[in-house]
ROVEX-422221 format. One line per 3 residues: number of its first residue (from 1); for each residue x, y negated, z negated of C-alpha. Coordinates in steps of 0.2 Angstrom, whole numbers. Layout:
NUM> X,Y,Z; ...
END
This chain:
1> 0,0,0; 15,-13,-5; 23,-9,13
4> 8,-13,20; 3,-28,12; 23,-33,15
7> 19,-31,36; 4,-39,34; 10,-55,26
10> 27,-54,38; 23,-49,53; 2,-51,59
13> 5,-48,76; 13,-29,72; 0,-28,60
16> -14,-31,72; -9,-18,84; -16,-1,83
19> 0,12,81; -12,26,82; -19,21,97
22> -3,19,108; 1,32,120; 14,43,122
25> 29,41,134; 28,53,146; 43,66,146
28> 59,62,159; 56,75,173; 69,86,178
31> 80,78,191; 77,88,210; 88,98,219
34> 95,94,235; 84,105,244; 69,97,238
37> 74,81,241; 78,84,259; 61,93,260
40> 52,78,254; 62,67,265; 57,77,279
43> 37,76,273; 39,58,278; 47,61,294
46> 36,56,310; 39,75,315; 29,82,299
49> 15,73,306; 16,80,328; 5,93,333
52> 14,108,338; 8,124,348; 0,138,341
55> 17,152,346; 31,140,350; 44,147,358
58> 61,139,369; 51,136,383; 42,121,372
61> 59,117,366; 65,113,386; 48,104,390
64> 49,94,375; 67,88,382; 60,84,396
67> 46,75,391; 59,62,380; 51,67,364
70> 62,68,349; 51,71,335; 43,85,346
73> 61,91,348; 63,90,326; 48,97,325
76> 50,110,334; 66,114,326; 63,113,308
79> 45,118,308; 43,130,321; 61,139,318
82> 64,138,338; 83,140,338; 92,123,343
85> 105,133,354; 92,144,363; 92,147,382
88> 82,144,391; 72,162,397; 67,165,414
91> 48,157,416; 35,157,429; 35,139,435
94> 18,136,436; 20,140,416; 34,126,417
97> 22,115,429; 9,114,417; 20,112,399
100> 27,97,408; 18,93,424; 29,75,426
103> 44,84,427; 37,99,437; 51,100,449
106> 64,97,434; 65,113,426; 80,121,419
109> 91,137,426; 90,153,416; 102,152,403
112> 105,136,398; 104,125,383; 91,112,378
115> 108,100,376; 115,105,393; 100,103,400
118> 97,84,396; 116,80,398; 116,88,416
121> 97,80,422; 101,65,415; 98,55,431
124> 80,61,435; 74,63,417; 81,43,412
127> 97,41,403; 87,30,388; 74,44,386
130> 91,58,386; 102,50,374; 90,48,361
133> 83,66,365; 104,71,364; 107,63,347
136> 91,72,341; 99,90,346; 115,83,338
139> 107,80,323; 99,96,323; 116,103,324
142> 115,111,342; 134,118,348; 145,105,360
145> 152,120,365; 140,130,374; 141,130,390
148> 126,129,404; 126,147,408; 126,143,427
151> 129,158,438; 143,150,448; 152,137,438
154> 145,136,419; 149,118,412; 148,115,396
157> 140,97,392; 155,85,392; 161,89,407
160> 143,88,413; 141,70,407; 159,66,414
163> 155,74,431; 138,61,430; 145,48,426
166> 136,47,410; 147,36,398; 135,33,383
169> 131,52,382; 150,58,382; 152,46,371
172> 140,52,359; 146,70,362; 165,64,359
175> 158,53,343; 149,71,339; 164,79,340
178> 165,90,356; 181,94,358; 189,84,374
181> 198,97,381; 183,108,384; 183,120,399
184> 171,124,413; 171,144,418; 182,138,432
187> 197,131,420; 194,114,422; 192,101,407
190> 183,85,406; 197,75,414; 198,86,429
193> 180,81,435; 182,62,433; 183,64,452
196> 165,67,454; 159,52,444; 156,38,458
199> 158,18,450; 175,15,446; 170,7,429
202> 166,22,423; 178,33,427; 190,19,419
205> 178,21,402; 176,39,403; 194,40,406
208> 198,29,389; 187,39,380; 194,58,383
211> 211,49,378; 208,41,363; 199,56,360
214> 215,65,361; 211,74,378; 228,80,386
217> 234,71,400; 246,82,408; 232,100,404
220> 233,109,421; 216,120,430; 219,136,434
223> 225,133,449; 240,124,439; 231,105,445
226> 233,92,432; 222,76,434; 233,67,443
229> 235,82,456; 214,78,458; 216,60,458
232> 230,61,472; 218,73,482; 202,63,479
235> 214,45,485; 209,39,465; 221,25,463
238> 214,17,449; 214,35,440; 232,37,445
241> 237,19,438; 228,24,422; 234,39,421
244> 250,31,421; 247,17,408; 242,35,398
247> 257,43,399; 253,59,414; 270,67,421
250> 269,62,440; 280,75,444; 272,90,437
253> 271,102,450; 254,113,453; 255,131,457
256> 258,128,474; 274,120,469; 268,103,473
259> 268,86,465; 254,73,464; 264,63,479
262> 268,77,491; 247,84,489; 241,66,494
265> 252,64,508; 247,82,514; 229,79,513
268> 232,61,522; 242,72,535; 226,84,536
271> 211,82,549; 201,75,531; 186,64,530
274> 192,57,514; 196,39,514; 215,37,523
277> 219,21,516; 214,26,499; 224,41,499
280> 239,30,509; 238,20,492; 240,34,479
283> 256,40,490; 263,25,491; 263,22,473
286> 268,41,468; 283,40,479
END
């Protein structure tokens, strides 16, 4: 009674207040594991909420591709446990046709993957809708590595953004990690097939990037052609000069015992219907 009478007179406002009446704090929750919290992260990804089909399989993985849909692609993925790295079965196309009538007359070769797939059709399914379709699969951890599966010469998907010219997807597959000195069936690597990208601009960036990259300058085909061997064939003089700011031997010989001078001056000797000043211009400056 004293020590109520003492709060009372010293302290009205605590005395006023109803302890009884106060509620209990609730009890700290355990902290989550990891997995849950990526699980919840995932709840709020636009992919939790895509409609997806009743038996997916790869095929819808392909058409999704093709549609530029990433969140279809994740979906798929992580919901639907369609493999990232799956290829691509053989299909009856009117089954492709009607999965993805816009791209009817794009579908993919038996055998190859959903990234090789975006990174070799890149030009007719728009490189915008590709590259955020390819950092997806990246994502989603699909392999770099794999290679197309094509019945004559399988590339894998560096060389098959190099090949089209594609510098913001070999970028990304550089950034990604793919390893620059990558090989197609055929023994050649990234830097070998600069020779079938078209603008000079890129081929200087693509060029850049497999070097900083640590592609090697002086890595021969199986035929014992280094780059600058292509570039002296293909009358590339603005691979050969970067090739020499980059440090390339110029007097490797190939396995025909050649060097990069003597196979330029023998195709600008030859009945070719390669450019002749072009290829005068790499013989004049390897001689």
């Amino acid at each position: 009674m004293q020590c109520e009478k003492y709060v009372q007179e010293t302290c009205p406002a605590l005395a006023s207040t109803n302890l009884a009446s106060t509620q209990r704090r609730p009890a700290p929750q355990s902290p989550r594991s990891p997995a849950q919290n990526a699980a919840q992260a995932l709840r709020k990804r636009p992919s939790a909420k895509r409609a997806v089909p009743d038996r997916p399989k790869p095929v819808h993985l392909f058409a999704a591709c093709a549609m530029g849909d990433p969140d279809l692609v994740e979906a798929l993925v992580l919901r639907c446990r369609v493999k990232v790295d799956a290829r691509y079965p053989q299909e009856d196309p009117q089954q492709w046709a009607q999965l993805c009538p816009q791209q009817a007359d794009a579908e993919p070769h038996e055998g190859t993957t959903a990234l090789c797939y975006v990174v070799t059709w890149c030009d007719v399914l728009g490189e915008a809708n590709v590259e955020k379709v390819a950092r997806r699969l990246m994502l989603l951890r699909a392999d770099p590595a794999l290679d197309d599966g094509h019945p004559d010469v399988r590339f894998p998907p560096l060389c098959a953004a190099v090949a089209n010219g594609s510098t913001q997807l070999a970028l990304l597959l550089l950034h990604a990690g793919s390893d620059p000195d990558v090989r197609t069936s055929d023994g050649r690597q990234a830097i070998h097939v600069l020779n079938l990208t078209r603008k000079e601009e890129d081929r200087a960036t693509l060029l850049e990037a497999l070097v900083n990259a640590g592609a090697d300058v002086n890595a021969t085909t199986n035929s014992g052609d280094a780059a600058c061997h292509v570039a002296a064939r293909e009358g590339l003089h603005d691979v050969l000069c970067r090739l020499l700011e980059f440090g390339a031997n110029m007097m490797m010989e190939n396995s025909d015992g050649l060097t990069p001078a003597e196979v330029a001056y023998i195709e600008l000797q030859s009945e070719s219907s390669k450019d002749a000043a072009a290829l005068a211009r790499c013989h004049e400056l390897l001689a």
